[in-house]
C-alpha positions in Angstrom: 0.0 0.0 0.0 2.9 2.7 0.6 4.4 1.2 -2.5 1.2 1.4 -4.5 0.5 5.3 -2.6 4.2 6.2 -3.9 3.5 4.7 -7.8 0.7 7.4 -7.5 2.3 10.4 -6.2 5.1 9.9 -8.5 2.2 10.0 -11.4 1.1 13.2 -9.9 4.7 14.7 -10.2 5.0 13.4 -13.0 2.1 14.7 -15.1 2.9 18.1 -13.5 6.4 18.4 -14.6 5.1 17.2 -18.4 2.2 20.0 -17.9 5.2 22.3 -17.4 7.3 21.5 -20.2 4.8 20.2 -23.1 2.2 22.7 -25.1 -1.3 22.6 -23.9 -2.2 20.3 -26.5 -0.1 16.9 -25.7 -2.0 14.5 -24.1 -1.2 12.9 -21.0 -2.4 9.3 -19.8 -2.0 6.9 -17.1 -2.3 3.4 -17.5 -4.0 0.9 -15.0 -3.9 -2.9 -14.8 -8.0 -2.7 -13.6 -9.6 -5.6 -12.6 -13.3 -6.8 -13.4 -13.8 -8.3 -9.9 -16.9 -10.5 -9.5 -18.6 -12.2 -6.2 -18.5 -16.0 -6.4 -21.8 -16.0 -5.1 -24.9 -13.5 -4.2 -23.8 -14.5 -0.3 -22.9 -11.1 2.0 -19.3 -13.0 2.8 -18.6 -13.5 -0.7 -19.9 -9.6 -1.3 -17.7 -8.5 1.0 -14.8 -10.3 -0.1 -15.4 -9.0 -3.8 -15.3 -5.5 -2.5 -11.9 -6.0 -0.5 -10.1 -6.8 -3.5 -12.1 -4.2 -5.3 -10.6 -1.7 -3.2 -7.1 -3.2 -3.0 -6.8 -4.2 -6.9 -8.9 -1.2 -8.5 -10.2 1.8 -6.0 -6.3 2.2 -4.1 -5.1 3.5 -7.7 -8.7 5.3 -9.3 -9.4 7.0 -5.7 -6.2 8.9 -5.6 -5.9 9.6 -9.2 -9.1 10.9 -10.2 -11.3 12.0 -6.8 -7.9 12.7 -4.9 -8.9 10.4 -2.3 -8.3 7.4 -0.2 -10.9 4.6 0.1 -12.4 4.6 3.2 -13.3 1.0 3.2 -9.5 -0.1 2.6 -8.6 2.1 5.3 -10.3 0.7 7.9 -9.7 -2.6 6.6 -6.3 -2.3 6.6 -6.1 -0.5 10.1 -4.1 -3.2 12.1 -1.5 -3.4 9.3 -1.2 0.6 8.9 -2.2 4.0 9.7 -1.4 5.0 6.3 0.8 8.1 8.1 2.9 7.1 4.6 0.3 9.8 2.7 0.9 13.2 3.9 -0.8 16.4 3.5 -1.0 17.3 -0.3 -0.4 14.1 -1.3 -3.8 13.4 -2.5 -3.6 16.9 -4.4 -0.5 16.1 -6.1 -2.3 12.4 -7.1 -5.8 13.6 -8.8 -3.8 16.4 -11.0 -6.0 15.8 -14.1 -5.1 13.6 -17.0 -6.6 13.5 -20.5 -6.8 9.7 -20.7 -7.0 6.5 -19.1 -5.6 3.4 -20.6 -6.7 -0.4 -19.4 -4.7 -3.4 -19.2 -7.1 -6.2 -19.3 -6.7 -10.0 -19.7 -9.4 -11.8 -17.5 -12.1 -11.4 -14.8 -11.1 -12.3 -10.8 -13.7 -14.1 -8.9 -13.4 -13.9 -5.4 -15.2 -15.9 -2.1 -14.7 -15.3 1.1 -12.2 -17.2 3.0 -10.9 -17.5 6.8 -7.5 -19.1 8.5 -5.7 -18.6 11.5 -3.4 -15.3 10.8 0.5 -15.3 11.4 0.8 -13.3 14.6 2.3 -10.9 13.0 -0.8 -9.6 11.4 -3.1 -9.0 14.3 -6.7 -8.8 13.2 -6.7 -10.3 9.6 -8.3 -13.3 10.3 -10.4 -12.8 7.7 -9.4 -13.6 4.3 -10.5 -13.8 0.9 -10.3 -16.9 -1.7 -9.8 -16.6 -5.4 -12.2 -18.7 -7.3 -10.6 -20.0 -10.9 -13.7 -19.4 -13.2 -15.2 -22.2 -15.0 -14.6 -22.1 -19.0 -11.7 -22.1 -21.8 -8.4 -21.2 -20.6 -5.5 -19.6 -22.4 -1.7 -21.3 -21.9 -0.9 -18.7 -18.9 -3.9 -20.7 -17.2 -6.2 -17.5 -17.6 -9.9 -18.0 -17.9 -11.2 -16.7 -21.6 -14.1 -14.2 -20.6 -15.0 -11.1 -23.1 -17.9 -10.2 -20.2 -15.4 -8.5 -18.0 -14.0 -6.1 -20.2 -17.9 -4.9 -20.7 -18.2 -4.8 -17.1 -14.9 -2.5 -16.9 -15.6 -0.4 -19.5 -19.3 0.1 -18.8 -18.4 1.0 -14.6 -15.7 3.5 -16.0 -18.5 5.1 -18.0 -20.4 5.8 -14.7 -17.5 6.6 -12.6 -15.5 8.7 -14.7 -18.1 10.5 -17.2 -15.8 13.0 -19.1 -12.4 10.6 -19.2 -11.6 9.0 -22.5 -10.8 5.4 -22.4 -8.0 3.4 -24.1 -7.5 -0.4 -24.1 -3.3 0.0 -23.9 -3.3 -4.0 -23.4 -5.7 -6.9 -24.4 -4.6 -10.5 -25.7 -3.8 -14.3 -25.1 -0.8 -16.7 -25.0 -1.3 -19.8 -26.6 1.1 -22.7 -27.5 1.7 -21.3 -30.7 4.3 -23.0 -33.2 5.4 -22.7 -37.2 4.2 -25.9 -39.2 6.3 -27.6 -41.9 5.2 -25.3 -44.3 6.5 -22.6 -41.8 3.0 -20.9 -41.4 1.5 -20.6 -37.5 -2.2 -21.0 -37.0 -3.8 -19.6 -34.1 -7.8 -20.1 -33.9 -7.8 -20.0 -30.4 -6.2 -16.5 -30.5 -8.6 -15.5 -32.9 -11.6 -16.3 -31.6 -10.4 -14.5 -27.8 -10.0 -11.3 -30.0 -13.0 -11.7 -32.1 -14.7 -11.7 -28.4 -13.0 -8.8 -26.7 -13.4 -7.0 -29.5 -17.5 -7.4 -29.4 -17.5 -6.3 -25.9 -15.5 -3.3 -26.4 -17.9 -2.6 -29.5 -20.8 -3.3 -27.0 -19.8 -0.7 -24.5 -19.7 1.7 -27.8 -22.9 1.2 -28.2 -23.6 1.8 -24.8 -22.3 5.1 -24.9 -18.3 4.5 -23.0 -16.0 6.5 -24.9 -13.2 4.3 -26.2 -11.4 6.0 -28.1 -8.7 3.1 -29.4 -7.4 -0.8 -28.6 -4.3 -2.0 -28.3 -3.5 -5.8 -29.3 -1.1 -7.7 -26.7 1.4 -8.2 -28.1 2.5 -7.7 -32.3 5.6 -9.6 -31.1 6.1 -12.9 -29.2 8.0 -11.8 -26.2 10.3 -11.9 -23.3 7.3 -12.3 -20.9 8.5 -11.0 -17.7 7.4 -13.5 -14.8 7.6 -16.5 -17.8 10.6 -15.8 -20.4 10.4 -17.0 -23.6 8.1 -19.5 -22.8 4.7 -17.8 -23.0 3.3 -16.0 -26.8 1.2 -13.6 -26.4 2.6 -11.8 -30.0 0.6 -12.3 -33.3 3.6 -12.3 -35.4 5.5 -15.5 -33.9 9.4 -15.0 -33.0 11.7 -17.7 -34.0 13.7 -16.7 -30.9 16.9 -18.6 -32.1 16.9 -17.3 -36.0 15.0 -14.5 -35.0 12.6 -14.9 -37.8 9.4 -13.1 -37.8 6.1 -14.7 -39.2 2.8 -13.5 -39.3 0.2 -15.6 -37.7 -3.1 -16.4 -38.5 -4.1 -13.7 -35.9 -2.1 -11.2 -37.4 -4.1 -11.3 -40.9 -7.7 -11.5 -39.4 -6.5 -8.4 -37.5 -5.1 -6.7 -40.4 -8.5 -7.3 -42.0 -10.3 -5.9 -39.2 -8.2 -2.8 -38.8 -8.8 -2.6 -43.0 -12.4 -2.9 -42.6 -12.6 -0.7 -39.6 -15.2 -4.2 -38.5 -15.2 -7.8 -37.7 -15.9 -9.9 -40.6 -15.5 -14.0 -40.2 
């Protein structure tokens, strides 16, 4: 939490030094890894334990940054860890200086249950702990559950919360175990078809009236995946990482078609 208070007022500096040096018309954006974070069940426990992680995954960062404000909720939660005497006076004024933009890394929803076992002693008072459910459904290869729904649900609460800020999905893809055939081309359906998806939601929400104004394929390259290596794809041009050789894959057309047509088609 002082980490994650820090990351903020450094943002704040940070947009205030660019506001200084760049002409009133750059734009300047911030990008959050936001969380669509669902209740396992209609139960008050599970409720609850849905709105902790809301507050520790989503509010600690959208609080500060755009109401200049701490939540209240993950205060007291948090009041046998911390008094939060980390955030001083002007902090929170330096945090919500206002941006043009927000940009939305999103991959997958996070269900969450209530859960309970007995603390370490050195955390007094947090008996109470929360469980993360893994959602039913198609997963990718990083084990992530395939669910277009909680991009909606993102983009559709950020419409309601934030009225007047544009949005920008900065990050939205799959790994698969994707590999070049003996006629050296890479077929990726399943990579395809998660696009096709999160792409219908985002147009949903459009229609809905959240201003999007662009998306942001993760990634154009296969990668050095930074908790995985080389081990995880997430690109839609595969990376022979040993020759170096780029290939399209079959992801990378389609999305060349969609970009051409402006639309999904097949």
């Amino acid at each position: 939490m002082r980490a994650a208070h820090h990351l903020n007022l450094a943002h704040g500096r940070a947009v205030r030094m660019l506001r200084s040096a760049l002409p009133d018309s750059a734009e300047i954006s911030l990008t959050l890894n936001l969380h669509a974070v669902r209740a396992h069940t209609s139960s008050e426990a599970d409720r609850d334990a849905a709105r902790r992680i809301d507050a520790l995954g989503n509010r600690l960062f959208l609080d500060p940054v755009f109401h200049g404000r701490l939540p209240q909720d993950l205060v007291a939660d948090t009041a046998a860890l911390t008094d939060w005497s980390f955030v001083h006076d002007g902090d929170l004024e330096v945090t919500s200086t206002p941006i043009d933009s927000l940009g939305i890394n999103y991959y997958a929803p996070t269900v969450v249950a209530a859960g309970s076992h007995e603390a370490p002693s050195e955390w007094p008072g947090a008996e109470q702990h929360v469980h993360f459910v893994p959602p039913q459904g198609p997963r990718t290869a990083m084990n992530w559950p395939v669910d277009s729904g909680g991009l909606h649900e993102l983009l559709v609460r950020l419409r309601d919360e934030l009225p007047r800020t544009p949005l920008l999905i900065t990050e939205n893809g799959a790994a698969y175990d994707d590999y070049a055939d003996p006629e050296g081309d890479v077929h990726d359906p399943e990579r395809i078809a998660y696009l096709r998806s999160h792409l219908t939601a985002v147009h949903r929400a459009l229609a809905e009236g959240v201003n999007v104004r662009g998306y942001f394929v993760w990634s154009l390259l296969d990668n050095f995946e930074w908790a995985f290596g080389y081990g995880k794809r997430f690109g839609i041009v595969h990376v022979d990482f040993a020759s170096q050789r780029r290939t399209p894959k079959d992801s990378a057309w389609w999305y060349a078609n969609v970009i051409a047509r402006n639309g999904i088609s097949g």
